[in-house]
C-alpha positions in Angstrom: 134.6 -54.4 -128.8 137.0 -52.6 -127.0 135.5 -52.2 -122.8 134.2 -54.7 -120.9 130.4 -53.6 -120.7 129.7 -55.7 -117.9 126.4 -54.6 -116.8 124.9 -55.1 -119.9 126.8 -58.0 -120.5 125.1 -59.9 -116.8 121.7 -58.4 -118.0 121.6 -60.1 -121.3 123.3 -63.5 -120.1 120.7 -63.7 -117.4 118.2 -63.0 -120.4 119.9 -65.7 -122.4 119.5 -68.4 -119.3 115.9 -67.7 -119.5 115.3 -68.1 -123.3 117.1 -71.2 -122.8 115.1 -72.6 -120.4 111.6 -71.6 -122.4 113.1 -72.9 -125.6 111.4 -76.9 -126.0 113.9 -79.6 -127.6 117.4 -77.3 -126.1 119.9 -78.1 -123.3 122.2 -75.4 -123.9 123.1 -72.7 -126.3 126.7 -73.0 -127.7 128.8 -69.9 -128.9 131.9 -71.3 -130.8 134.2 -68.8 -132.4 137.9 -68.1 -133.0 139.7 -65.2 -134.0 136.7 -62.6 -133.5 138.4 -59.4 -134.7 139.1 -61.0 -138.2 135.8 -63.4 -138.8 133.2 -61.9 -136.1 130.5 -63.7 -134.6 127.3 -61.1 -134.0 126.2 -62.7 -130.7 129.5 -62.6 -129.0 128.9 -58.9 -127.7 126.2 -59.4 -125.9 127.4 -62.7 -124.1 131.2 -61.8 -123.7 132.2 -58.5 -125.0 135.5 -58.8 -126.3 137.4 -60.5 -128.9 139.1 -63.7 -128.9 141.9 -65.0 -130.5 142.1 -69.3 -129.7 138.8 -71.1 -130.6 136.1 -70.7 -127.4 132.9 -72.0 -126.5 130.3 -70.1 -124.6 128.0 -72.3 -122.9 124.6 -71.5 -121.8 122.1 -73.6 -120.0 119.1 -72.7 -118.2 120.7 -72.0 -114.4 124.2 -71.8 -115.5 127.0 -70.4 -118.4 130.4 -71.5 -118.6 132.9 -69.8 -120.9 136.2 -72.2 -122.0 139.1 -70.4 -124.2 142.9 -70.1 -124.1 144.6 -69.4 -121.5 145.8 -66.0 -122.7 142.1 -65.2 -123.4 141.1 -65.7 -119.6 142.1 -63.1 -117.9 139.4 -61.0 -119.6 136.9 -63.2 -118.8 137.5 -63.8 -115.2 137.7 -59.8 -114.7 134.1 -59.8 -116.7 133.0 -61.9 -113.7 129.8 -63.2 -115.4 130.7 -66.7 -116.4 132.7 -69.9 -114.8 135.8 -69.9 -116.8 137.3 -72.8 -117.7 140.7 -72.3 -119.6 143.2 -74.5 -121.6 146.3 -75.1 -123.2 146.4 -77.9 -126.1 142.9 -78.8 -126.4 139.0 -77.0 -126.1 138.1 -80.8 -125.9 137.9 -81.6 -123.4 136.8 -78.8 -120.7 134.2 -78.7 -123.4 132.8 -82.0 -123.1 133.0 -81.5 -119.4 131.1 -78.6 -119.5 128.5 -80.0 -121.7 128.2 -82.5 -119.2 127.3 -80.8 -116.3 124.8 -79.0 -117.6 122.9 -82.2 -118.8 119.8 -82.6 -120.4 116.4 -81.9 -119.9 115.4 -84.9 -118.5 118.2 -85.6 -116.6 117.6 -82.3 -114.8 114.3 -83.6 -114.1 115.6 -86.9 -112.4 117.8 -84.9 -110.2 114.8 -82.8 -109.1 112.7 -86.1 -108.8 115.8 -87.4 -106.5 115.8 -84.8 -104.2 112.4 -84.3 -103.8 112.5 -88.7 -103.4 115.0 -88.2 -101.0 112.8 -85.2 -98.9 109.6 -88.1 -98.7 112.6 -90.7 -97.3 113.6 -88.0 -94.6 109.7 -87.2 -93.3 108.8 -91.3 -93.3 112.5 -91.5 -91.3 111.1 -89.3 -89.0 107.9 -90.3 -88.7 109.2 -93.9 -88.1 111.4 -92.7 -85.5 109.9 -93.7 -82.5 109.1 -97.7 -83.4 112.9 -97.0 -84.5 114.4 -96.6 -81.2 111.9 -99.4 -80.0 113.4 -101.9 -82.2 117.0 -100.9 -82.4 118.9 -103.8 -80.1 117.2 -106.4 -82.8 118.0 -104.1 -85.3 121.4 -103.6 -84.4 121.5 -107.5 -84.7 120.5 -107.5 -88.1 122.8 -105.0 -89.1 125.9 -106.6 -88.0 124.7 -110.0 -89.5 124.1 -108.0 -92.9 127.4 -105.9 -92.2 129.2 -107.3 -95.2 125.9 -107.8 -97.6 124.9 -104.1 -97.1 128.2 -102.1 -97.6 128.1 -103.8 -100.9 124.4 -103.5 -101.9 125.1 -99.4 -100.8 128.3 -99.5 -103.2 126.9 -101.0 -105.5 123.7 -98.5 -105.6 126.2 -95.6 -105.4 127.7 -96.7 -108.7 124.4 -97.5 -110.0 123.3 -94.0 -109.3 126.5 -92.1 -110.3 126.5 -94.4 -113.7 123.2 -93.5 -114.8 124.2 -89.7 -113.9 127.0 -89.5 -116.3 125.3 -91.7 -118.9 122.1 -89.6 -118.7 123.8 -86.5 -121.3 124.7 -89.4 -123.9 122.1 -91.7 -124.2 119.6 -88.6 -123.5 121.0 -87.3 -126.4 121.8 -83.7 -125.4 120.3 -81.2 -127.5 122.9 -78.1 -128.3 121.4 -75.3 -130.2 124.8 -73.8 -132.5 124.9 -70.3 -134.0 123.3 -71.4 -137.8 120.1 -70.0 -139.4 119.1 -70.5 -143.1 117.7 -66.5 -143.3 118.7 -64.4 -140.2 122.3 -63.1 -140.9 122.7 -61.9 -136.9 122.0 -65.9 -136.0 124.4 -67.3 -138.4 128.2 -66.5 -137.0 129.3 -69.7 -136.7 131.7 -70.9 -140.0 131.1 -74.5 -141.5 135.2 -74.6 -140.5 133.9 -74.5 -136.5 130.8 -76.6 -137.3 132.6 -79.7 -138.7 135.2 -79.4 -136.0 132.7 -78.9 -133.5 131.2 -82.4 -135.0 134.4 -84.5 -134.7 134.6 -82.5 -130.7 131.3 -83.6 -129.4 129.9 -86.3 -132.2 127.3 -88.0 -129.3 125.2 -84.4 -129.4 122.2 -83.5 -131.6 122.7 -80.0 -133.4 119.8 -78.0 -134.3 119.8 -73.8 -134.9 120.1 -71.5 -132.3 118.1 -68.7 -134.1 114.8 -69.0 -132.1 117.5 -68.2 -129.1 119.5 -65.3 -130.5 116.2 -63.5 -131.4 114.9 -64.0 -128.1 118.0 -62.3 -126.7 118.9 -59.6 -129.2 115.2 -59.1 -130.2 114.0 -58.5 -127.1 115.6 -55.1 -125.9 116.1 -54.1 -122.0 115.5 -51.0 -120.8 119.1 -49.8 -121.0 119.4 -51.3 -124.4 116.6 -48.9 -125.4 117.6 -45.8 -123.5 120.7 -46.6 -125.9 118.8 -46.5 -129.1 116.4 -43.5 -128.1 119.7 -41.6 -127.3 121.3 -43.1 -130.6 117.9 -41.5 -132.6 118.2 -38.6 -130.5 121.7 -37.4 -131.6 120.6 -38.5 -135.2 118.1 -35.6 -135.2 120.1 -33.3 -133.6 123.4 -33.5 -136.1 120.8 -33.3 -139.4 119.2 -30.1 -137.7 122.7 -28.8 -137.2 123.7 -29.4 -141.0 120.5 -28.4 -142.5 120.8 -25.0 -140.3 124.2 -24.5 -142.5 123.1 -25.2 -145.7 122.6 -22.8 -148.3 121.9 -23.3 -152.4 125.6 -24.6 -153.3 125.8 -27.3 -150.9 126.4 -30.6 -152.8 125.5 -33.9 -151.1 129.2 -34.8 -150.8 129.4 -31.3 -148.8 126.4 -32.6 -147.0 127.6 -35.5 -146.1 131.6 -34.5 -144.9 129.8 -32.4 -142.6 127.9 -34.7 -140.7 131.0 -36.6 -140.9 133.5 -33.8 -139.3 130.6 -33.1 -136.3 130.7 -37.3 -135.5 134.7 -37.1 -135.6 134.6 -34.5 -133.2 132.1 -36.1 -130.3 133.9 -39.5 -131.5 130.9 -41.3 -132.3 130.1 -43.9 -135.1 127.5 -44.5 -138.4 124.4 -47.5 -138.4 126.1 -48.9 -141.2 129.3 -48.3 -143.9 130.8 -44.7 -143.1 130.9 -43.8 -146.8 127.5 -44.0 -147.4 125.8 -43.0 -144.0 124.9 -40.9 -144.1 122.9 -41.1 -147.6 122.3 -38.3 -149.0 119.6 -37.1 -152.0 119.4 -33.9 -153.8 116.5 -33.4 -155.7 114.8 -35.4 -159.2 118.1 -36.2 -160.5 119.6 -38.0 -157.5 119.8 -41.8 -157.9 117.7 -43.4 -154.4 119.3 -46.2 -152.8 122.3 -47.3 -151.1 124.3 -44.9 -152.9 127.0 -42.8 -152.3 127.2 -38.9 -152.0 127.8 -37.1 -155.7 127.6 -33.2 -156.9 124.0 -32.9 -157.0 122.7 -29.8 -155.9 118.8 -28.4 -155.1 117.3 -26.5 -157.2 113.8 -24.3 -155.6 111.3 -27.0 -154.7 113.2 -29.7 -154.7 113.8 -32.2 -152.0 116.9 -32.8 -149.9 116.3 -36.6 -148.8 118.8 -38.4 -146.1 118.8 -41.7 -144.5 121.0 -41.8 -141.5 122.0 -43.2 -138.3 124.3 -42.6 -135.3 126.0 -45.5 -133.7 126.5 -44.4 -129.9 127.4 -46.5 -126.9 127.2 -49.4 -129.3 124.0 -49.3 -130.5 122.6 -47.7 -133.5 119.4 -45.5 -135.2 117.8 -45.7 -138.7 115.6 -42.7 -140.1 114.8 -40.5 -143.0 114.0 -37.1 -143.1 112.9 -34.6 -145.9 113.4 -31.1 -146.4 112.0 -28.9 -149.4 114.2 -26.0 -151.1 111.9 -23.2 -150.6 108.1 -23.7 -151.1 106.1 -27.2 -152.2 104.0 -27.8 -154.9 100.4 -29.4 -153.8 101.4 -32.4 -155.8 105.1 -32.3 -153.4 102.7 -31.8 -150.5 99.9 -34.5 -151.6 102.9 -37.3 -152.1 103.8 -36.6 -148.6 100.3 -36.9 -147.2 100.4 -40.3 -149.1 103.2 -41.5 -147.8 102.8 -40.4 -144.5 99.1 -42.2 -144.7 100.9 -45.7 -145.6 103.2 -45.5 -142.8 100.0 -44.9 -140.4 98.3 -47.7 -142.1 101.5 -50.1 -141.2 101.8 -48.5 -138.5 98.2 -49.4 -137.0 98.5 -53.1 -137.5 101.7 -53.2 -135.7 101.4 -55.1 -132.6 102.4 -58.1 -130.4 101.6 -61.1 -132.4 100.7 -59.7 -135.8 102.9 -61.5 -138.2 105.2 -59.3 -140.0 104.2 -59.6 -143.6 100.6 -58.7 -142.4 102.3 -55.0 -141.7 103.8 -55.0 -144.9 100.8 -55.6 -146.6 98.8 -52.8 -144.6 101.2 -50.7 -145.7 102.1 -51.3 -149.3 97.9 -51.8 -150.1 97.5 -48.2 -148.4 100.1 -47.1 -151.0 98.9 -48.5 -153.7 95.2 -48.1 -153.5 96.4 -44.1 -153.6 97.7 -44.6 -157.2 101.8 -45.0 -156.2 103.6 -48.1 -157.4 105.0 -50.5 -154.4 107.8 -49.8 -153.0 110.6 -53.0 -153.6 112.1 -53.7 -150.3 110.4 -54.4 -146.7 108.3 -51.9 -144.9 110.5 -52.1 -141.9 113.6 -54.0 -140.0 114.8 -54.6 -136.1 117.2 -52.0 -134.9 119.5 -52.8 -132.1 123.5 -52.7 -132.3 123.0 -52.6 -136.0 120.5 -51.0 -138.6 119.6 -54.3 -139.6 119.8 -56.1 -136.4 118.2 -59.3 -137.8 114.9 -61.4 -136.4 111.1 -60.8 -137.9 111.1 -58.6 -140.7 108.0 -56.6 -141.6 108.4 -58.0 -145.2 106.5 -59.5 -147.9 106.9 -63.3 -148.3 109.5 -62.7 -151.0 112.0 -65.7 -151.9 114.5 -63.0 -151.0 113.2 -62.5 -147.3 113.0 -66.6 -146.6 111.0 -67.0 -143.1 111.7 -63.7 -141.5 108.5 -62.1 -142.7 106.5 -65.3 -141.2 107.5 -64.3 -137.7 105.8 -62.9 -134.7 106.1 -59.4 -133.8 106.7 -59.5 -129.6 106.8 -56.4 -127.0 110.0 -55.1 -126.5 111.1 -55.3 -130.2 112.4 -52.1 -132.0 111.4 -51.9 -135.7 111.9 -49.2 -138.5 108.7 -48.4 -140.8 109.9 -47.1 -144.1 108.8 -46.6 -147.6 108.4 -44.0 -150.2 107.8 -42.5 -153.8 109.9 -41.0 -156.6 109.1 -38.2 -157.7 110.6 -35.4 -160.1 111.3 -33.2 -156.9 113.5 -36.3 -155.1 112.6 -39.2 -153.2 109.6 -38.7 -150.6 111.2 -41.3 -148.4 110.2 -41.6 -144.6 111.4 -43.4 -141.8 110.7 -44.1 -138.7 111.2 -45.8 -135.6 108.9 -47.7 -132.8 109.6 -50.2 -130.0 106.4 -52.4 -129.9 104.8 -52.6 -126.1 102.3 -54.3 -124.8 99.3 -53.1 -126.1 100.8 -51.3 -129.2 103.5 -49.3 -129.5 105.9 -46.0 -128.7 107.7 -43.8 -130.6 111.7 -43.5 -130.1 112.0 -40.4 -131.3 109.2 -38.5 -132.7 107.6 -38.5 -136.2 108.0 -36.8 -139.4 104.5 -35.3 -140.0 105.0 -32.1 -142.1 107.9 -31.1 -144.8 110.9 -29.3 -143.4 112.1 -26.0 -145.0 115.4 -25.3 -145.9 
């Protein structure tokens, strides 16, 4: 994190106040961290946007967020100009708590609303009452100097009544503050155990459940300038692997491959979905080992494939796809695989949709592979995209041990997911990729399809 992307930044905090507010059981959404650039916390980019260096809290409630961190970190917040910032010296503790305070709990937000709209029915009956008012007001005026004493303590005494149960309210309400832990989603888990137990011994009268439901809701959910990032991200993915497939010729190794695409992001200064010495990955033909492997020797021999899984990271957010190529011209076995591949991606593709659940899509897709006579494909039809590759939430997964809950969730509109799978063969990998942001009523491409083999 190196500029303040404030528009962004305002856009997704607003976002955040709003999940907040929808999420049952949670008064605010805490963001502890310390020392960012060494141990990073995944949410902190698109809540504050630089690194920190003394332990900080963001705080967000449902009308309201309040960032407190060192002194020497504040600066930078207060020329973000999104949050209240509260700074200190020796101690988080106690801005904290006082932050924590003020933006209560639920209920106690709902006796304040009750007050005031109490106090708007005590206004209309005052004014109603007016006239019998002025009627009465020598014998009135009586009483009220004979009570003079009686009712300036009955009204202080009501005052602290009032203010008491106020500041009691966030205690013995229990305030509910959703921390940045989650059993099986890696982008909701940034917060250390270290920061947990301390943030225990900081604020031990508050209830801590996960904050996952929330990050998902905020980094799941993509605005419109989050996906004009990604579709330009997807866009300059397929444009460099045009370029170096326009260069090759029959010695080109996959290292060779790979350098290139390298040198052309050094020179427009732009950055890889995932480790730089292995995106992106690069196949050559029968021989080539498929995974998350680095590049070797290998070379393509006629009809053979040249498989690569890649994705540029611009303006900080990132692509995922994989493209094929063919060394001269396919076999109809080459070109059958294909058409079977392609046909299981459709099938996934199909059932993906608001509200499926995302093993359903899985299944969709590895039964249409399988029922065509390929073996299933170990890993999960398809992942979120966002500032990562792998930017956490629902996975379109089986309900493998490996996966936990993420395949059990709900697909939503505005979610960006991959759809991948494919089939070794003794010409190379027939992997595809691909990459759609679900709508309303279905979904659109990011860039578009794969649907025939490429020549080289």
């Amino acid at each position: 994190m190196t500029r303040l992307d404030t528009a962004l930044i305002r856009e997704k905090v607003a976002q955040s106040r709003q999940v907040v507010a929808e999420t049952d059981g949670v008064d605010a959404w805490l963001t502890f961290c310390r020392e960012t650039d060494e141990v990073a916390e995944p949410a902190l980019p698109y809540i504050l946007g630089f690194d920190i260096v003394w332990p900080t809290a963001v705080v967000i409630g449902p009308e309201s967020s309040t960032v407190v961190l060192g002194r020497h970190d504040a600066p930078t917040a207060e020329e973000l100009d999104v949050h209240e910032v509260r700074s200190y010296d020796e101690s988080i503790e106690t801005p904290l708590r006082e932050t924590l305070d003020e933006v209560g709990t639920s209920s106690s937000r709902a006796d304040g609303a009750s007050d005031a709209a109490a106090a708007d029915g005590a206004s209309d009956a005052a004014a109603a009452d007016g006239a019998s008012d002025a009627a009465a007001a020598d014998s009135a005026s009586d009483a009220a100097a004979a009570d003079s004493a009686s009712d300036t303590t009955t009204g202080n005494s009501a005052s602290d009544a009032t203010t008491g149960n106020s500041a009691s309210d966030t205690t013995a309400g229990r305030q509910t503050v959703a921390l940045n832990y989650d059993r099986d989603d890696n982008t909701a888990d940034g917060l250390s155990h270290g920061l947990y137990r301390r943030l225990q011994d900081l604020l031990p009268e508050r209830e801590f459940v996960s904050a996952g439901d929330i990050v998902r809701g905020v980094r799941g959910l993509k605005s419109e300038t989050e996906l004009e990032r990604v579709r330009r991200a997807a866009e300059t993915t397929e444009e460099l692997l045009q370029t170096a497939t326009s260069t090759w010729d029959p010695d080109t190794t996959e290292a060779a491959f790979a350098s290139f695409v390298h040198d052309r992001l050094q020179e427009r200064d732009l950055g890889t979905a995932w480790a730089w010495d292995y995106c992106p990955t690069v196949h050559m033909g029968g021989d080539s080992e498929v995974g998350h492997t680095m590049p070797g020797e290998h070379t393509l021999s006629e009809g053979e494939l040249l498989h690569v899984d890649f994705g540029v990271r611009r303006d900080d957010y990132a692509a995922d796809i994989q493209r094929l190529w063919v060394r001269g011209e396919p076999s109809a076995a080459l070109r059958s695989v294909f058409r079977d591949v392609r046909a299981a991606i459709d099938a996934g593709h199909e059932r993906l949709e608001p509200g499926v659940v995302g093993h359903e899509v899985d299944t969709a897709a590895r039964a249409e592979l399988t029922d065509r006579g390929h073996p299933p494909f170990q890993h999960a039809f398809g992942h979120q995209v966002g500032r990562v590759a792998h930017d956490g939430g629902t996975l379109l997964a089986p309900e493998w041990e490996r996966y936990g809950e993420a395949p059990r969730g709900e697909v939503r509109a505005g979610e960006i997911y991959t759809m991948e799978l494919g089939v070794d063969t003794e010409w190379g990998y027939v992997g595809q990729e691909e990459m759609v942001r679900v709508t309303e009523t279905g979904t659109e491409w990011v860039v578009a399809p794969q649907t025939r083999l490429r020549r080289l």
